[in-house]
N, C-alpha and C positions, 0 to 999 in steps of 0.2 A: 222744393217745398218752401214754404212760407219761412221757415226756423234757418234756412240754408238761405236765404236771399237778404233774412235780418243780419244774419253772420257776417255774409259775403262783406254788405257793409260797412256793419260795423266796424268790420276790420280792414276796410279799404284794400281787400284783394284786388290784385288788376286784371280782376276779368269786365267783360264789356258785356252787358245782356241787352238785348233788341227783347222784346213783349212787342211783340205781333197780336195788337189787344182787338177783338170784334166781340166784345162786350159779353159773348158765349160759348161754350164748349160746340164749336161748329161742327169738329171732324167725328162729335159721337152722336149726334141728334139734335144740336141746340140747344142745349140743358143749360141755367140759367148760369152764371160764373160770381167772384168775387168782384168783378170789375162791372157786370151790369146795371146799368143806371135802375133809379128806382120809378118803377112805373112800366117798365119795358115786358113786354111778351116774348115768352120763349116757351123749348116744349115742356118747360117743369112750372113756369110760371103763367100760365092762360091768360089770367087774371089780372096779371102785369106784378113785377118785384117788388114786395112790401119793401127790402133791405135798403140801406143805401152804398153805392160801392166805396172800396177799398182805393185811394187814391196811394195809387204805386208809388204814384214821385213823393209823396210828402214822407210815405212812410220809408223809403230807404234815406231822404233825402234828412229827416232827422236824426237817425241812424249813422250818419255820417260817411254818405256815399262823396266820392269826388266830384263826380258829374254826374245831373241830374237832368236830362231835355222829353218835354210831351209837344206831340203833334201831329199829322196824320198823314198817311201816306200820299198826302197830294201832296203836301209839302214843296215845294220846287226846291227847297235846301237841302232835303231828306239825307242825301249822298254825301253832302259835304260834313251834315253834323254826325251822321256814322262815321266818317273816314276819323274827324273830330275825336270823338268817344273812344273811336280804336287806339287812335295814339294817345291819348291822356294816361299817364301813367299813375292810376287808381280806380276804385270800384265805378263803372257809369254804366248807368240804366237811360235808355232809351223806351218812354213807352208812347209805341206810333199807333194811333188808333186807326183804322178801317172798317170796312164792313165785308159783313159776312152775309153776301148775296144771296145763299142758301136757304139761310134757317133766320138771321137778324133781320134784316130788311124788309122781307117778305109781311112779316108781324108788327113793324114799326112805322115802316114808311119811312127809314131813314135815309138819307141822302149826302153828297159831300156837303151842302150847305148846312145838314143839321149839326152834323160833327162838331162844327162853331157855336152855335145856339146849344148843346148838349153841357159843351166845356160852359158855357156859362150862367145856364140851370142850374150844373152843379157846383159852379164857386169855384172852377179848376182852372189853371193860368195854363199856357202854354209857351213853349220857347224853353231856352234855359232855366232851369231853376234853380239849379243848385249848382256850385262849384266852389271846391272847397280843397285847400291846400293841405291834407293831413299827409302824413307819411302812409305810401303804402306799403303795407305787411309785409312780403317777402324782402323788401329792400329793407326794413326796418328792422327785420329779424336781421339779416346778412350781416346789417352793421353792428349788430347787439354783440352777434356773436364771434365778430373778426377777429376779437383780442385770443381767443379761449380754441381758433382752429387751426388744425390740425396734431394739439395737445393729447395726449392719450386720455380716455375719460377714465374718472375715477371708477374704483372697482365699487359693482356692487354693495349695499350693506344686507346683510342674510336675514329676512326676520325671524325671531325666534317662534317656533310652536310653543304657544302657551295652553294648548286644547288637543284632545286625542278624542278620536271621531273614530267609532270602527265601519263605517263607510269608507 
């Protein structure tokens, strides 16, 4: 969810997320998504997307993701900036746009050439975007807490009942 991706983040965990983005919920009908351009038909939107989307990269990429790359699965890099993202050691979001043959396309007329024309409709860069040297999380913890492991931890403190409940 959205609140676990802001985390993820912000807290430079080192996981690596690929977004396999075709702009709408394909595998349940084509139902319009957070990521659908605005103007676009789908089967919740006939009419086309009053919304405008949720640009993924900017929003983990302020958040303080480590690596931040958009682009689409034509890509001829595609492989090399996943292998990339995998090794960086910090939060990196990949979001590779495509199409969804099924349900997108059919309604848009979109094409690999539009993907191009799409990104800059909407004001959205592609390539790299972010990358960014923060410490990640678990290594930051590890080091936080070298001094204080394998110490016994302190005991407990008991709180007092200051209230009687006959539940």
């Amino acid at each position: 969810g959205g609140a676990h991706l802001l985390n993820a983040a912000r807290r430079n965990i080192g996981l690596t997320v690929l977004v396999f983005n075709n702009f709408n919920f394909g595998m349940t009908g084509g139902q319009h998504s957070t990521t659908t351009p605005a103007g676009a038909v789908t089967s919740t939107t006939p009419g086309g997307n009053l919304e405008r989307p949720l640009d993924l990269c900017a929003t983990v990429g302020v958040n303080g993701a480590g690596y931040v790359w958009r682009g689409t699965n034509f890509d001829a890099d595609l492989s090399d900036r996943m292998a990339e993202a995998i090794a960086a050691e910090c939060f990196a979001l990949l979001d590779i746009w495509e199409l969804c043959t099924a349900y997108y396309v059919p309604g848009n007329h979109d094409s690999k050439k539009t993907l191009a024309a799409t990104l800059e409709q909407l004001g959205m860069k592609d390539g790299l975007l972010y990358r960014a040297d923060y410490p990640e999380y678990a290594a930051a913890y590890r080091a936080a807490t070298a001094p204080v492991m394998g110490q016994p931890l302190p005991r407990p403190r008991p709180i007092e009942a200051r209230f009687a409940s006959s539940l």
